[in-house]
C-alpha positions, 0 to 999 in steps of 0.5 A, spaced: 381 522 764 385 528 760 384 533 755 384 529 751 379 523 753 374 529 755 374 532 748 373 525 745 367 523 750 364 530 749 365 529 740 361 523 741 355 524 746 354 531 743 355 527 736 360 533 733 367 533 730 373 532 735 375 539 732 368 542 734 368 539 741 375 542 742 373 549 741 367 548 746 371 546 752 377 551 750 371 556 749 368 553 756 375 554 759 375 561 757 369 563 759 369 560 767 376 562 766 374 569 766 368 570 770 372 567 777 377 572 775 372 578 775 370 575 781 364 571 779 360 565 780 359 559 775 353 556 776 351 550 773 345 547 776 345 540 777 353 540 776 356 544 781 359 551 782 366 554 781 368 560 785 373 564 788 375 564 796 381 569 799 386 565 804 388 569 809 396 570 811 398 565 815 404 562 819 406 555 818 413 551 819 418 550 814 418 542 814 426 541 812 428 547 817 423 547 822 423 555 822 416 559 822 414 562 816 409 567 814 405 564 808 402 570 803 394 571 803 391 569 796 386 567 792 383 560 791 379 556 786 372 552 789 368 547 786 362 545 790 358 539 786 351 539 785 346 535 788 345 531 781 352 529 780 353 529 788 348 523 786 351 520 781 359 520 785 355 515 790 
């Protein structure tokens, strides 16, 4: 499913214009968006949790070459679904 498909889907569950459910999703976007960039946890309980995680610096192998490389330490985003949608996958 795309952005689109989803805003469609959303606009017909929720019985709101296309145009609404688009301003719902990009403003839910957002706003998860900035809560993991201040280093918050989204929780939406039944759904899952989005969170931030530090990887560390690591020496990995260039695959072409065979050389080692020093891979930079960053920061990743996690989603860990909840019980409920766990279920549902099922």
């Amino acid at each position: 499913m795309n952005k689109t498909e989803l805003i469609n889907a959303m606009a017909e569950k929720a019985g709101l214009s296309k145009v609404d459910a688009k301003k719902a999703l990009d403003a839910f976007v957002e706003a998860v968006s900035e809560s993991l960039v201040k280093g918050d946890k989204v929780a939406l309980i039944g759904f899952g949790t989005f969170g931030v995680t530090e990887k560390a610096a690591r020496t990995g192998i260039n695959p072409a070459t065979k050389q080692k490389i020093t891979i930079a330490a960053k920061k990743v985003v996690k989603f860990k679904a909840g019980a409920e949608l766990a279920d549902k996958v099922k």
